[in-house]
GULOPA-633565 format. One record per residue (C-alpha): residue number from 0; residue in one letter; z, x, y. Coordinates in nm, 3 decimals. Each point is the difference from the previous one (the first is absolute). Layout:
 resi resn      zz      xx      yy
  NUM    A       Z       X       Y
...
//
This chain:
 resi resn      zz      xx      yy
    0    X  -1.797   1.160   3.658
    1    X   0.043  -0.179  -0.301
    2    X  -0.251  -0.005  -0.294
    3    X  -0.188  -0.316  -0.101
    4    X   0.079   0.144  -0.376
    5    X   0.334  -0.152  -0.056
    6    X   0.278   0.283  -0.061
    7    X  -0.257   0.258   0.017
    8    X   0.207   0.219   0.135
    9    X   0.306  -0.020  -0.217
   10    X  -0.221  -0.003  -0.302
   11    X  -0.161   0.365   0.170
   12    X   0.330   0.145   0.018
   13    X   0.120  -0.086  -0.368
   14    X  -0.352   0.130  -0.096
   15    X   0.119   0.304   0.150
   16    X   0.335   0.001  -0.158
   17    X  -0.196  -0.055  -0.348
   18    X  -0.177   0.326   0.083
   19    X   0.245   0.192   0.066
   20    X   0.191  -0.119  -0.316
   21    X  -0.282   0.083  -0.178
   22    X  -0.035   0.348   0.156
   23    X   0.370   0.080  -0.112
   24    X  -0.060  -0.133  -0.357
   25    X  -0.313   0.266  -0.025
   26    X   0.257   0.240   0.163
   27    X   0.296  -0.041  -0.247
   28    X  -0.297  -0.030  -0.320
   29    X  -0.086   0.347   0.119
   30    X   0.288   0.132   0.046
   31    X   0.109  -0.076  -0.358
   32    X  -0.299   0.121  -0.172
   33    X   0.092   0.342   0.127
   34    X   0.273   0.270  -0.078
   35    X   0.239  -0.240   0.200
   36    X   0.308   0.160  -0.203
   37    X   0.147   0.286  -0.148
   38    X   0.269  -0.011  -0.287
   39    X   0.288   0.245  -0.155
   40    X   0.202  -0.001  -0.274
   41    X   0.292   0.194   0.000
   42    X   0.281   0.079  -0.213
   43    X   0.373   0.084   0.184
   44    X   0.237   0.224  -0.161
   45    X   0.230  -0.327  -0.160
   46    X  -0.352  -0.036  -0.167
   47    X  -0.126  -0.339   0.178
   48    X  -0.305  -0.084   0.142
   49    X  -0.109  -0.040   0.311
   50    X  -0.399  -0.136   0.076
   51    X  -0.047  -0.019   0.333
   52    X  -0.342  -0.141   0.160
   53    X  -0.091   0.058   0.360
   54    X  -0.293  -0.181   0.175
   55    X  -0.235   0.213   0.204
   56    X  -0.008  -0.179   0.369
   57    X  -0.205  -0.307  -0.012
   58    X  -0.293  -0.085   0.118
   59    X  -0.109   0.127   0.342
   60    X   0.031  -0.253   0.265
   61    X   0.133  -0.303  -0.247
   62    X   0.268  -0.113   0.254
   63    X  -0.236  -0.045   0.317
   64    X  -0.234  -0.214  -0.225
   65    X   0.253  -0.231  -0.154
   66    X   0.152  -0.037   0.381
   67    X  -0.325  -0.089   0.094
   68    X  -0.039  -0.269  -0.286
   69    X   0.344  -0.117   0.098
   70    X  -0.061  -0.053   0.363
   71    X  -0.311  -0.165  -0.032
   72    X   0.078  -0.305  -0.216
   73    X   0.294  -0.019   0.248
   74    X  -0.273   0.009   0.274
   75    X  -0.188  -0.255  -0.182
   76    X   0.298  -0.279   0.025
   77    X   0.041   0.113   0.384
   78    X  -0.414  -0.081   0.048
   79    X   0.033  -0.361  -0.228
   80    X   0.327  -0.085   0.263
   81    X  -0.251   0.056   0.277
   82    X  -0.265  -0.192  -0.148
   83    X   0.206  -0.274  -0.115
   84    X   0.184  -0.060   0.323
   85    X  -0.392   0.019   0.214
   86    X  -0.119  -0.275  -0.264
   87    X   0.274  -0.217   0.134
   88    X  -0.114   0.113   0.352
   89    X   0.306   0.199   0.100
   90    X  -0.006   0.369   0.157
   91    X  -0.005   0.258  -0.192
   92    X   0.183   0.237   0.169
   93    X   0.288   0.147  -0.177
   94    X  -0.011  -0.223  -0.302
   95    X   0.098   0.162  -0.298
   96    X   0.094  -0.091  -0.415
   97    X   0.366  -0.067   0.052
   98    X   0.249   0.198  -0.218
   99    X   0.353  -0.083  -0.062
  100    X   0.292   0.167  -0.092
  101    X   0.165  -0.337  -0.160
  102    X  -0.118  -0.378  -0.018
  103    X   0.226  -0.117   0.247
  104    X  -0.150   0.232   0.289
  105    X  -0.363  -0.132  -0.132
  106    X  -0.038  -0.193   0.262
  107    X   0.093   0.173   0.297
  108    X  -0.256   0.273  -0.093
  109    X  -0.286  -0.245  -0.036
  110    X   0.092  -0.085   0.327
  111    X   0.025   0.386   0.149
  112    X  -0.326   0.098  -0.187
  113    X  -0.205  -0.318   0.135
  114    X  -0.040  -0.172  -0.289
  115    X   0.104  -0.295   0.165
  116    X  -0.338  -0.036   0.173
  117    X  -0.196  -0.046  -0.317
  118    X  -0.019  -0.368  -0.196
  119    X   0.346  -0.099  -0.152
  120    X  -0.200  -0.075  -0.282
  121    X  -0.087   0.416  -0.025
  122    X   0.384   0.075   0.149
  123    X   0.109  -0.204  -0.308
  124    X  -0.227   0.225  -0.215
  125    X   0.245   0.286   0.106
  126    X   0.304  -0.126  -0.087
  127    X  -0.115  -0.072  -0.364
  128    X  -0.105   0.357  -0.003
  129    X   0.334   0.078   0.053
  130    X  -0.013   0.351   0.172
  131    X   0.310   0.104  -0.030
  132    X   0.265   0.237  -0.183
  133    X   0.100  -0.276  -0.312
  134    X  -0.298  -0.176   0.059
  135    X  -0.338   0.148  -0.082
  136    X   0.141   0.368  -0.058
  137    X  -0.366   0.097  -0.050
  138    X  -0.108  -0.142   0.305
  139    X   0.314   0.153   0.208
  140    X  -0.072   0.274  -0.188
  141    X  -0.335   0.100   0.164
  142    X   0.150  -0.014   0.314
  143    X   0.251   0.236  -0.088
  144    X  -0.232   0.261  -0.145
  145    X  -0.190   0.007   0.326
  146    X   0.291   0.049   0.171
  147    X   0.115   0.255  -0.222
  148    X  -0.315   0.196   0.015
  149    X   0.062   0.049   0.381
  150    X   0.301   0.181  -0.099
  151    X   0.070   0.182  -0.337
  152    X  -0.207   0.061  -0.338
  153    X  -0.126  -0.306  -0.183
  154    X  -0.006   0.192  -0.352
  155    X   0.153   0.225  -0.208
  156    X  -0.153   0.233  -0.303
  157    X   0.248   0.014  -0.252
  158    X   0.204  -0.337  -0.017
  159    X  -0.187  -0.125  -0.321
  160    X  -0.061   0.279  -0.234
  161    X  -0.015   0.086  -0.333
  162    X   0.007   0.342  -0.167
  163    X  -0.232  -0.028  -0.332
  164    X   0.082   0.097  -0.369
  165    X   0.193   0.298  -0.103
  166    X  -0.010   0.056  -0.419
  167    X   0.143   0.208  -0.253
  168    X  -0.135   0.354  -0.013
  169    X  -0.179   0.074  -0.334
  170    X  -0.092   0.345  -0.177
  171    X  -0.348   0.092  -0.152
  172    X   0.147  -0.180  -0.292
  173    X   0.067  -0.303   0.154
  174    X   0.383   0.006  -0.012
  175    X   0.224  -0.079   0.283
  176    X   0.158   0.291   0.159
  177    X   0.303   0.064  -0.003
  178    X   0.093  -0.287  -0.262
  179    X   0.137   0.206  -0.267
  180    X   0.267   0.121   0.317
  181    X   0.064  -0.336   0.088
  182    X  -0.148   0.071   0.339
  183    X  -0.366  -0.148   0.025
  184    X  -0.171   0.126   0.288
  185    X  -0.216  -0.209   0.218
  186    X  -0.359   0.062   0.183
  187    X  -0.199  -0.211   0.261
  188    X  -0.275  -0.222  -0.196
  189    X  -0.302   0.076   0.154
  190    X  -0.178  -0.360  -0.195
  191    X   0.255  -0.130   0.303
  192    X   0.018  -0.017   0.360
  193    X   0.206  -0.124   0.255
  194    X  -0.073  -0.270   0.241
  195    X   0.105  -0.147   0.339
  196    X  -0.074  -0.173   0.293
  197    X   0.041   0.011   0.337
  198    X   0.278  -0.270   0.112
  199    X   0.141  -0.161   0.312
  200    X   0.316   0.145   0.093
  201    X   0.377  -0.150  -0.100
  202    X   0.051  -0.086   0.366
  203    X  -0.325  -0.200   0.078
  204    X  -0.039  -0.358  -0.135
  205    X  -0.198   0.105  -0.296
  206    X   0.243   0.260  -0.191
  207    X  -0.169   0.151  -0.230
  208    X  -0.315  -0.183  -0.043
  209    X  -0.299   0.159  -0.073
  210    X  -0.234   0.021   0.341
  211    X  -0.280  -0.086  -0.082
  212    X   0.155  -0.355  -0.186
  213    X   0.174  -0.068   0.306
  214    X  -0.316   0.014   0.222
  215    X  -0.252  -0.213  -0.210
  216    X   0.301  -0.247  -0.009
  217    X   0.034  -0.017   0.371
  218    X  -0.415  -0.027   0.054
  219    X   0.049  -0.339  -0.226
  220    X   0.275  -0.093   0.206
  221    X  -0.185   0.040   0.350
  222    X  -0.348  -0.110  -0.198
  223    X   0.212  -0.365  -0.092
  224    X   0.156  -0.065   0.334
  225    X  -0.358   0.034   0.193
  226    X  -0.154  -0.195  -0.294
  227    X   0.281  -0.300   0.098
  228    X  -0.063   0.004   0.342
  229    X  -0.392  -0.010  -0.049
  230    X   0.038  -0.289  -0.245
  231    X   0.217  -0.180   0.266
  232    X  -0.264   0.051   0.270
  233    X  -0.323  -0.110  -0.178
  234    X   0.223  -0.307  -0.112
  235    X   0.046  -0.045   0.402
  236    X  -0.377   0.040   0.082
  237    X  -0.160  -0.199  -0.258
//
């Protein structure tokens, strides 16, 4: 049963999307905040250093929350096909956003996900949207990542990364060692400290893009496309 709120029910599920995103910004904040690394610097026996950082895990549970964020604004374009196509008083039954792999297979996909039934006005909608790879890659893109989360990890720890200052060793003088050798020696500066993120993969659509970016981009993307529907249909009842 549909509700007399129009695209109440999209708009629930991208609220729930926007919590969820929220939940794994508090989530990577923490994590952060905390002994999240450990760094070493070593010297081999050609006398080069070597500073390696390692991350410590990431924050428990991260991955099921973003999937969750992920699948419901894709959920939220599934409910607004529904509603859409019911406004134009079609059924409802398997009616779905249609993706595409490429423009020219656009519209045989609005036809196989019943977007036909809904007002050509609302199927032309669509094809400015353009959802499809070399189209609107962000778009696509979301359809992907819910795809993807079905299937492998959305994220990686280490992809964007970096170390934090080293500096010249001093004596209780104040002079570099080893500088009268010609060989300065280095130490970690502890005024520094490393940072990173946690990143999309190099074989998901967002290579090495921060998460949480990603996510509030995609919320503004689902938010616009129900906001241009709901425009179209108080234009149609007034």
């Amino acid at each position: 049963m549909r509700s007399s709120k129009l695209f109440e029910q999209p708009r629930q599920k991208l609220h729930r999307a926007e919590e969820h995103i929220r939940e794994v910004e508090r989530a990577v904040a923490a994590y952060f905040a905390g002994d999240w690394c450990s760094r070493k610097l070593t010297r081999n026996s050609e006398g080069n250093y070597e500073l390696s950082v390692v991350m410590h895990g990431q924050p428990a549970g991260l991955e099921v929350v973003l999937g969750d964020a992920v699948h419901n604004l894709r959920a939220s374009l599934d409910l607004l096909a529904v509603e859409v196509v019911t406004l134009n008083g079609g059924a409802s039954k398997d009616v779905y956003f249609p993706f595409a792999d490429k423009a020219e297979n656009l519209e045989a996909v609005i036809k196989k996900r019943n977007w036909g039934r809904a007002d050509p006005q609302d199927i032309e909608i669509v094809r400015e949207l353009r959802p499809y790879r070399d189209g609107n890659h962000l778009l696509r893109s979301l359809h992907d990542l819910d795809i993807q989360d079905k299937h492998v990890s959305l994220i990686v720890n280490d992809a964007w990364l970096s170390s934090g200052g080293v500096r010249v060793k001093q004596d209780e003088n104040g002079k570099p060692v080893g500088f009268d050798e010609q060989r300065l020696e280095l130490e970690l500066d502890p005024a520094t400290s490393p940072s990173a993120a946690f990143v999309f993969p190099d074989d998901s659509a967002f290579p090495g893009d921060e998460v949480t970016d990603v996510l509030r981009r995609l919320a503004n993307l689902v938010t616009d496309i129900i906001d241009k529907f709901e425009a179209r249909h108080r234009m149609r009842e007034s």
